[in-house]
N, C-alpha and C positions, 0 to 999 in steps of 0.2 A: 262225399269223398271221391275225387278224380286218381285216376291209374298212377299217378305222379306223385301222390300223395298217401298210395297206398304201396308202392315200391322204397319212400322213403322211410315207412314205418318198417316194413321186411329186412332192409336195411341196417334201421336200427338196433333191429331185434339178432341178425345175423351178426353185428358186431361184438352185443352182451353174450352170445352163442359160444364167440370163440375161446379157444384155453391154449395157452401158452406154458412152455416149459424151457425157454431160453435164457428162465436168471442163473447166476453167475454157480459154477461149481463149490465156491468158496460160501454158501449164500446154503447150499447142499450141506455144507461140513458145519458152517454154523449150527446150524439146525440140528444134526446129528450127533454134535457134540452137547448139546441142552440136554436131548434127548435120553446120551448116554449118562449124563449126567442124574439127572431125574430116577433115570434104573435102576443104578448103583448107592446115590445114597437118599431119595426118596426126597418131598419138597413139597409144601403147600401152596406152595407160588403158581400163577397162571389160572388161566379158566380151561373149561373144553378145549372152545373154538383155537386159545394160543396152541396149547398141542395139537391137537389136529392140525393145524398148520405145520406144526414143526414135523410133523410124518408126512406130509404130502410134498415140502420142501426136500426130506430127507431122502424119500425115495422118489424125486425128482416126477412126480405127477404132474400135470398139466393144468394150471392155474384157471381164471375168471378175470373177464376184468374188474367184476366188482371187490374179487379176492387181492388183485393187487393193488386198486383203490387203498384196502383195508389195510395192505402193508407198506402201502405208501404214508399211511397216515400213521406209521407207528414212529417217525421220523422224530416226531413230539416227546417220544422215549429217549432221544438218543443221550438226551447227559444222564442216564444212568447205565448207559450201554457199558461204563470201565466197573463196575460194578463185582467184586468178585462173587461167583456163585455161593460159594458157603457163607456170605457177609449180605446178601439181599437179594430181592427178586431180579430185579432191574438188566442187568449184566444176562442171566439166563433168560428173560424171556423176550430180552434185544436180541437176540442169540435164536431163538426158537422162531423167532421173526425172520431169520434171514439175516441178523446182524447188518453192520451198516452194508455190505455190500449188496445185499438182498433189498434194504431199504432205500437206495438210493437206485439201483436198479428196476424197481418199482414205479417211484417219481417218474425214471424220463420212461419205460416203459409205458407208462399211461399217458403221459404225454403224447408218445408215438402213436397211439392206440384212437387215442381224443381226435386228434387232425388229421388221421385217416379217414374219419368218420364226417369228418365235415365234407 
């Protein structure tokens, strides 16, 4: 392995390194409102990992790119996103994702993330 070869792996690794907190405010509220939802009247919907999201969202933490990968891939969700919370998961854990603006904020996000890196 040549110096050229080993600056592009550091590279790499410095780009998986970074964390990002510039998704959308409204992405913030999604999130808070699942959350506040879930508090008040309790909910077997979601896994860990979807909460934990929706608290790191809520109190606007500084993300991954592989974390926004994962909520870029929640995009798969979105026809259940109208979903009301007392009527299905769908709606609240769209919502705990970052809802579509969080989601789609994501996509081009990685996007920006991926072609910097080339």
């Amino acid at each position: 392995m040549d110096y050229n070869d080993i600056l592009e792996k550091l590279d790499a690794i410095s780009i998986r390194l970074q964390s990002y907190n510039d998704y959308p405010e409204s992405a913030s509220n999604n999130a808070k409102r699942a959350i506040k939802y879930k508090e008040e009247n309790g909910t077997t919907c979601g896994t860990r990992v979807g909460w934990t999201r929706a608290g790191q969202l809520a109190r606007r933490e500084k993300i991954s790119r592989d974390t926004i990968a994962r909520m870029a891939s929640f995009k798969r969700h979105e026809q259940h996103a109208d979903v009301p919370y007392d009527e299905g998961c769908g709606g609240l854990m769209y919502d705990a994702w970052g809802g579509k603006s969080g989601v789609n904020w994501a996509i081009s996000k990685l996007k920006s993330i991926d072609k910097n890196k080339k």
